[in-house]
C-alpha positions in Angstrom: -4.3 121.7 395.7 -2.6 125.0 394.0 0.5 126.0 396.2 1.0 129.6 396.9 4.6 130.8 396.3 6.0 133.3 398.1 9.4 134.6 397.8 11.9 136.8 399.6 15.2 138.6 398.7 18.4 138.3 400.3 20.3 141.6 399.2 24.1 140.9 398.5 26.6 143.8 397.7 30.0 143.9 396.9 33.9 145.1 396.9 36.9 144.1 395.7 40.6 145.2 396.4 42.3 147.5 393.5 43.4 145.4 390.8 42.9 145.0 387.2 40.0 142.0 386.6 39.3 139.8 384.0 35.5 139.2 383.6 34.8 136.1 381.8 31.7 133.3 381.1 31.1 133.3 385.1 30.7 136.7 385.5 27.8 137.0 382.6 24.0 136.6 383.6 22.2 133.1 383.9 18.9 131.9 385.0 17.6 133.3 388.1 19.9 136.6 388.3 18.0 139.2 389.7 19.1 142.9 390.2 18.0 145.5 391.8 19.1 148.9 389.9 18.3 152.5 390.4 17.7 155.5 387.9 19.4 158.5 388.6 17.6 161.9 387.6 21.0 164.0 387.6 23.6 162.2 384.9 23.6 165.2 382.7 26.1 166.8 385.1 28.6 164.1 384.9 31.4 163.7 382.7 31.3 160.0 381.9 33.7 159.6 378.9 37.0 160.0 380.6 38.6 157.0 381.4 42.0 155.1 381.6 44.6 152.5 383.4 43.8 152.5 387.2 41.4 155.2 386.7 39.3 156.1 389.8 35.7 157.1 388.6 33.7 158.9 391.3 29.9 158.8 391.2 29.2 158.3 394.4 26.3 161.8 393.8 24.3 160.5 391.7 20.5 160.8 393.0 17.7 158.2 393.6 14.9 158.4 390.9 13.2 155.3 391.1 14.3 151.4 390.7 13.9 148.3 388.8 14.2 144.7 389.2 15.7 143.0 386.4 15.3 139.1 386.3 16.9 136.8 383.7 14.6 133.6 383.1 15.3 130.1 381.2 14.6 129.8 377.9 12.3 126.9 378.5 9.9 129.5 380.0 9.9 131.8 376.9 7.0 132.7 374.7 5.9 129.7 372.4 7.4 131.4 369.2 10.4 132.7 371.2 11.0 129.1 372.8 10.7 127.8 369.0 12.9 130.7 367.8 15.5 131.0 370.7 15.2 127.4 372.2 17.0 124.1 372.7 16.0 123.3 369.3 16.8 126.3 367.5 20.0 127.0 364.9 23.2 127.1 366.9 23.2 130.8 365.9 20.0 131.6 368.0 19.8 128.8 370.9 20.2 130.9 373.8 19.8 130.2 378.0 18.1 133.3 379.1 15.7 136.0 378.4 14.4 138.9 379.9 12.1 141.7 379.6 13.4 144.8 378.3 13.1 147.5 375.8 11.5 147.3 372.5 14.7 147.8 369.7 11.8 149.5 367.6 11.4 151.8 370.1 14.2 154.4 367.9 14.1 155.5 365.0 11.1 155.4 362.3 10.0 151.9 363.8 7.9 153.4 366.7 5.8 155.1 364.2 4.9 152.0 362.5 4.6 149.5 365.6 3.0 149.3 369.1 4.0 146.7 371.1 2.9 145.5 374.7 5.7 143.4 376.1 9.1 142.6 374.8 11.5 140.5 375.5 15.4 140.0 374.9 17.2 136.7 374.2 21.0 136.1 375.3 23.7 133.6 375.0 26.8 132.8 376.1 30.0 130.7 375.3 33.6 130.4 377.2 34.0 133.5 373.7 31.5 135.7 373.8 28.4 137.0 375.3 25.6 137.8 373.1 21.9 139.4 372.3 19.9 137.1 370.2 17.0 138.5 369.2 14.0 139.8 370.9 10.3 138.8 371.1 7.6 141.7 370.7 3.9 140.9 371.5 2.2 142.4 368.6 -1.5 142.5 368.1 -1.2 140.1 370.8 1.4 137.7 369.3 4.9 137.3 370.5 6.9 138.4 367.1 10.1 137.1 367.1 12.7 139.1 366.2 16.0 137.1 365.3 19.5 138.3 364.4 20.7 137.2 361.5 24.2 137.7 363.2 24.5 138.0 367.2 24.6 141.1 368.3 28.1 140.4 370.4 27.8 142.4 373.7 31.1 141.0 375.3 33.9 138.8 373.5 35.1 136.8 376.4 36.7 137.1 378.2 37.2 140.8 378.9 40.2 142.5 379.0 41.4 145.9 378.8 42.4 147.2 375.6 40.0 144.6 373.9 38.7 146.3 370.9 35.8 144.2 368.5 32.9 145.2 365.9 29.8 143.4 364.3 27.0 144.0 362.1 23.9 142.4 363.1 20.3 142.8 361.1 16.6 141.7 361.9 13.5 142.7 360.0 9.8 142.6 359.9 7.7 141.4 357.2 4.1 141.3 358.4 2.3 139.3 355.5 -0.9 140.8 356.1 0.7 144.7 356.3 2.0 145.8 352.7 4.9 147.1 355.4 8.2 145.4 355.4 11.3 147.0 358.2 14.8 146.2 358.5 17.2 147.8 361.0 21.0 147.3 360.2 23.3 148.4 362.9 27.6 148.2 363.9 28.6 147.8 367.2 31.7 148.7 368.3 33.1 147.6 371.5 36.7 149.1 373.2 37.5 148.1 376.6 38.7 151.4 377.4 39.6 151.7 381.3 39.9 149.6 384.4 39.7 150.9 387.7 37.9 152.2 390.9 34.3 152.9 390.5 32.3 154.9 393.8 28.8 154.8 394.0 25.8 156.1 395.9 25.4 152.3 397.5 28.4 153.1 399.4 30.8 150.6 397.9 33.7 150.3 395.5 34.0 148.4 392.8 36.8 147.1 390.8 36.2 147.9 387.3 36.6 147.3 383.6 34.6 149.8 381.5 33.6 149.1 377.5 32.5 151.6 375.5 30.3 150.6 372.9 29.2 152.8 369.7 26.0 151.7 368.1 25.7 153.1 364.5 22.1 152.0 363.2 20.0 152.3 359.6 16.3 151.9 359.3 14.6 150.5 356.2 11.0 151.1 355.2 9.5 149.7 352.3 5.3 150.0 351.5 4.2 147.7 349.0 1.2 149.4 347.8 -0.2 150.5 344.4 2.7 152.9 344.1 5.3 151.3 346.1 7.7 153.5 347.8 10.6 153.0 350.2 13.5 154.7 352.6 16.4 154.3 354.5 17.0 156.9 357.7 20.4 156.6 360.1 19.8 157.0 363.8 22.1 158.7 365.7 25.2 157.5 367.1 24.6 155.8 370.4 26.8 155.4 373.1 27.0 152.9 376.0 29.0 152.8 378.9 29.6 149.7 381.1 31.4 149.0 384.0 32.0 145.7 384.8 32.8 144.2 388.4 34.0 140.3 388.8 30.6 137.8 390.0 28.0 140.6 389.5 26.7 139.4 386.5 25.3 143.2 385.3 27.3 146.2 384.6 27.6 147.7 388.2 26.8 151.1 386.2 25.4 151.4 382.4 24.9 154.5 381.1 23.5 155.2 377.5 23.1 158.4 375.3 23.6 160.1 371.8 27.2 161.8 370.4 26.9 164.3 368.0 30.3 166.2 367.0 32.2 163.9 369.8 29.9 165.3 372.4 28.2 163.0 374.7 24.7 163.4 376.1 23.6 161.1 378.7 19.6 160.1 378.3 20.0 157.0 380.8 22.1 156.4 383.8 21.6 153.1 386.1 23.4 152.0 388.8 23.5 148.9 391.1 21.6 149.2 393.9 22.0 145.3 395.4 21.9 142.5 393.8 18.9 140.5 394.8 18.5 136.6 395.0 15.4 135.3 394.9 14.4 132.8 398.0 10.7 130.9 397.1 9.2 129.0 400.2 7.2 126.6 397.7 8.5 124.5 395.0 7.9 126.7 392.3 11.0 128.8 391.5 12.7 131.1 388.9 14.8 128.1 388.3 14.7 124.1 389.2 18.5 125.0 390.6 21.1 127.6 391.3 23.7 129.2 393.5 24.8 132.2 394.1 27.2 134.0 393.5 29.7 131.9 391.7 32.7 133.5 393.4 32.7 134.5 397.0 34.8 135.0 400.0 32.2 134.2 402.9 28.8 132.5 401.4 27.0 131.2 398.6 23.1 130.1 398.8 21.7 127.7 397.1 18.1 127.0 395.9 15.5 124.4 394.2 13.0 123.8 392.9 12.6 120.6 394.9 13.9 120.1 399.1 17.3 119.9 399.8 18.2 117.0 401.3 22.0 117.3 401.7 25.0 119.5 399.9 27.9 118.7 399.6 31.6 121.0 398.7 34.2 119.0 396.9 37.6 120.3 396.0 39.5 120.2 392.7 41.1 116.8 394.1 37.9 115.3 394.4 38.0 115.4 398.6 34.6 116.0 400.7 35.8 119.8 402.4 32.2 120.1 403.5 28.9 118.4 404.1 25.9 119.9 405.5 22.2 118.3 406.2 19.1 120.3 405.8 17.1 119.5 408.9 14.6 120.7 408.3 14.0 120.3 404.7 13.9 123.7 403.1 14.3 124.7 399.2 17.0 127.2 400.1 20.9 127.2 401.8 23.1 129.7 402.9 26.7 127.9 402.9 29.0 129.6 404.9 32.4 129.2 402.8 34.8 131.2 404.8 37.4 128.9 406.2 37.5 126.9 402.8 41.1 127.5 401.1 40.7 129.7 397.9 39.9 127.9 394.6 37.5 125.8 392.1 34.8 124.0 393.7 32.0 121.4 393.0 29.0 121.8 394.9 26.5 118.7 395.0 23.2 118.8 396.0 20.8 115.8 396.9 17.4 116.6 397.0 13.8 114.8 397.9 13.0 113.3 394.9 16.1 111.2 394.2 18.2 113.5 391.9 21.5 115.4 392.6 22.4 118.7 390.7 25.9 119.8 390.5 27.1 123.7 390.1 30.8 124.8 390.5 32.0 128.1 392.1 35.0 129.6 393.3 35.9 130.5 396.7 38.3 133.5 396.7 
């Protein structure tokens, strides 16, 4: 009999005391994230470049536009040629744990002239050193193109700190055997963590921040291999992204992109978090066979599978049961009231149904 899934959203916001944070491997994206985040229509009349130590950055006016959900999946649900590409059996350089949909990278410059694409997707990874962009899949024609690095494209090196300062060149290319068209786009990426802080947003809340600012210098490569072959390179413009990012959120709490020309900033895209969403599915069929969330809290954490929970239990870094709870009745989803546990690491072990136990660690602080 086919099962009909349906799933709900708990919405979780956030705000943390003033202090400067440390974001590390916990605090980047894994499978089943889901956040909700608004566009503002009114970011061209903010002045987003200042920054600095214990900085208070006040955009509590920015306006509604509209929203979007982003999701981050596991790999093992990719696109064939992206599982191949990106997957547990890929080069250490390219196996990643999540993707998601987003922007097509030949959406700039010359490419969009050259290639239409339906659906894209972007491929991530992560170690205890750095958090990283892949590649990206692009359904061309109506087959899922990868589009692999030949060098990560390093987003974070972990774990974050202000006054961290790093670069790296990362390439990909296209060459479409049946096209007389071959692409390549080259591009640096600088990253400064540049300012920790207060952030204010429209959501009401304050967040404790580090913000990285990242310049994005890019070429694109042409070359026609035709009767008279012919070929040119064109620089983009410099791009700028902003990023603040707040401990257990697992997306910048505010990313805002744009173009710098003579050290003046225009912004073309401003999001902000609007809540962070977890996904709660009433069937078997989930975003992910297991999870929890968030890994750091103060009050709860919820947990969900893919199969029943039969029983979870909390143990502490000294390997004592601190909690045990029974689902009666059998559900695929927890909420585990943490609040009276003492701050620090924790193990959480869940039995389900079918006979196995998953394990996931989080911090109560």
């Amino acid at each position: 009999m086919k099962k009909i899934v349906t799933c709900l959203y708990i919405v979780v916001a956030y705000f943390t005391t003033n202090a400067q944070i440390t974001i590390d491997q916990s605090d980047m994206p894994i499978a089943g994230d889901s956040t909700i985040r608004v566009n503002a229509t009114n970011g061209a009349s903010f002045t987003f470049p200042t920054t600095g130590a214990n900085y208070t950055w006040d955009f509590s006016t920015l306006t509604y536009n509209n929203q979007t959900t982003n999701k981050y999946f596991d790999i093992t649900k990719a696109p064939l040629l992206g599982l191949l590409t990106f997957g547990p059996f890929a080069s250490n350089n390219l196996k990643s744990q999540i993707f998601m949909s987003g922007a097509s990278p030949l959406n700039l410059g010359v490419a969009g002239n050259l290639f239409a694409s339906d659906s894209n997707y972007e491929y991530y990874k992560k170690t205890a050193t750095r958090y990283a962009r892949t590649g990206y899949t692009l359904r061309l024609n109506g087959i899922d193109v990868p589009l692999p690095y030949d060098s990560n494209e390093v987003m974070y090196m972990l774990p974050v700190n202000y006054g961290n300062v790093d670069s790296g060149i990362s390439v990909f290319e296209i060459d479409i055997s049946l096209l007389p068209i071959y692409y390549k786009t080259r591009q640096k990426r600088v990253n400064n963590v540049d300012g920790w802080g207060t952030l204010k947003l429209p959501n009401g809340y304050d967040y404790q921040t580090l913000r990285v600012k990242s310049e994005i210098y890019a070429i694109d490569s042409v070359h026609v291999d035709t009767l008279f072959p012919f070929g040119f390179s064109t620089p983009r413009p410099k791009t700028v992204e902003y990023k603040w990012l707040a401990k257990g959120l697992q997306a910048p709490v505010l990313e805002v992109s744009g173009t710098e020309l003579g050290g003046n900033f225009t912004a073309t895209s401003v999001k902000y978090l609007n809540k962070v969403a977890l996904p709660i599915c009433t069937n078997s069929a989930s975003f992910t066979d297991f999870s929890i969330f968030p890994t750091r809290s103060t009050t709860n954490i919820y947990v969900q599978s893919k199969f029943e929970l039969k029983e979870i239990i909390i143990i502490d870094m000294h390997g004592n049961i601190v909690k045990s709870i029974k689902n009666k009745p059998i559900s695929y989803y927890q909420n585990v009231d943490i609040a009276n546990l003492p701050t620090g690491y924790y193990n959480l072990k869940a039995l389900l149904v079918n006979g196995k136990t998953e394990n996931a660690k989080f911090i109560k602080e």
